[in-house]
C-alpha positions in Angstrom: -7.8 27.3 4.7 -7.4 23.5 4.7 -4.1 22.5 3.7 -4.3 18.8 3.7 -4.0 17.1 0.6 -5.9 14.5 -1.0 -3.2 12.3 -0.6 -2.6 13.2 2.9 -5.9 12.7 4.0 -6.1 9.1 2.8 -2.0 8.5 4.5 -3.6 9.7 7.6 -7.0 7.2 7.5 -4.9 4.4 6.7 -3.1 5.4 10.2 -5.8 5.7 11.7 -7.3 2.0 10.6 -3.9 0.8 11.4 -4.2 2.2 15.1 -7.4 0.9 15.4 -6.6 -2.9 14.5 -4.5 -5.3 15.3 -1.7 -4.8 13.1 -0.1 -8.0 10.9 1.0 -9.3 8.0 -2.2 -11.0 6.5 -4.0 -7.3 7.0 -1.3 -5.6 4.8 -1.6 -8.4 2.6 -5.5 -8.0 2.2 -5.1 -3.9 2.3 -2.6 -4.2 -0.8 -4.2 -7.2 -2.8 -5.3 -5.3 -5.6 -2.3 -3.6 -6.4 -0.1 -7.1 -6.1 -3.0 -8.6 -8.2 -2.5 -5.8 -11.1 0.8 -5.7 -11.1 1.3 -9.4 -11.5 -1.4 -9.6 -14.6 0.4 -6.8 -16.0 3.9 -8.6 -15.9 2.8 -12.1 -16.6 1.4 -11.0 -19.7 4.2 -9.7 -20.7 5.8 -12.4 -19.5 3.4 -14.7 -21.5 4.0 -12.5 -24.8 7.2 -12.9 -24.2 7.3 -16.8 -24.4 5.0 -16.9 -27.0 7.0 -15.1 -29.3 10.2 -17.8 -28.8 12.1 -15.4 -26.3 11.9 -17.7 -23.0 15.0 -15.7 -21.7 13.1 -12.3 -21.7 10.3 -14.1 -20.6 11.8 -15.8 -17.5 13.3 -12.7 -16.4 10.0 -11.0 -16.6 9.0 -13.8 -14.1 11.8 -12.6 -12.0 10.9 -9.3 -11.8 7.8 -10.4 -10.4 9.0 -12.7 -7.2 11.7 -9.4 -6.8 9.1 -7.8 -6.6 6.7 -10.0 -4.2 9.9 -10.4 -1.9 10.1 -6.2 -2.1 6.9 -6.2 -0.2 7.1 -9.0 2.0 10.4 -7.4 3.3 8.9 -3.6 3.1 5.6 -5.6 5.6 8.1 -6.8 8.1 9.7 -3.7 7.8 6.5 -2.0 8.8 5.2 -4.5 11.7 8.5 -3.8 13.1 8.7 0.0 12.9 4.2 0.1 13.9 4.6 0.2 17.9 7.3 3.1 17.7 5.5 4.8 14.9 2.0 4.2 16.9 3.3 5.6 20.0 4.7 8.7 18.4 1.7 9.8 16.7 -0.5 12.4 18.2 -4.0 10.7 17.1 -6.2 13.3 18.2 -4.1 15.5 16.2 -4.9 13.2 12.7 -8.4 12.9 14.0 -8.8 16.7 14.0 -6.7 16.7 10.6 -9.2 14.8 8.9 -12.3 16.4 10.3 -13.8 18.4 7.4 -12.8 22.1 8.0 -14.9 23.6 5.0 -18.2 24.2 4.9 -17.5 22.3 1.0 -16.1 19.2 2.6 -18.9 18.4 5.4 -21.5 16.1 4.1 -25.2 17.1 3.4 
């Protein structure tokens, strides 16, 4: 019986990409995008609801919850490019290579 997880499973392929590359800032950057990009329409039109209905106070702070949170992740990416080599080192990756091998005769493709 497989035990991995959806969720697993995609952790351990985003190691394994990460193993396989060079590991930086601008590729976290373009792996995250979409979620930074979402994130930020969702707030700014708040934000932009906000001012438009004569509260530039909510508004503003709205606009700094969004460069909190924009300096969250540029400190969690240096975080990570610093923590990498130890975590790369550690990691058994023929272990998450046989972890993400399909197992069941209902996960290996037709």
């Amino acid at each position: 019986m497989d035990t991995q997880t959806r969720l697993n499973k995609n952790i351990l392929r985003q190691f394994k990409i990460q193993h396989q590359a060079v590991m930086s800032m601008s590729r976290l950057y373009r792996i995250f995008w979409p979620y930074y990009l979402l994130q930020i329409a969702i707030l700014g039109s708040v934000a932009a609801i906000f001012c438009n209905a004569g509260s530039d106070a909510l508004a503003l702070g709205i606009v700094g919850i969004i460069a909190g949170m924009l300096l969250r992740y540029f400190y969690w990416f240096r975080r990570s490019l610093a923590t990498w080599p130890t975590l790369d080192a550690i990691v058994d990756w023929d272990r998450v290579d046989n972890l993400l091998e399909p197992t069941s005769q209902s996960e290996q493709p037709n």
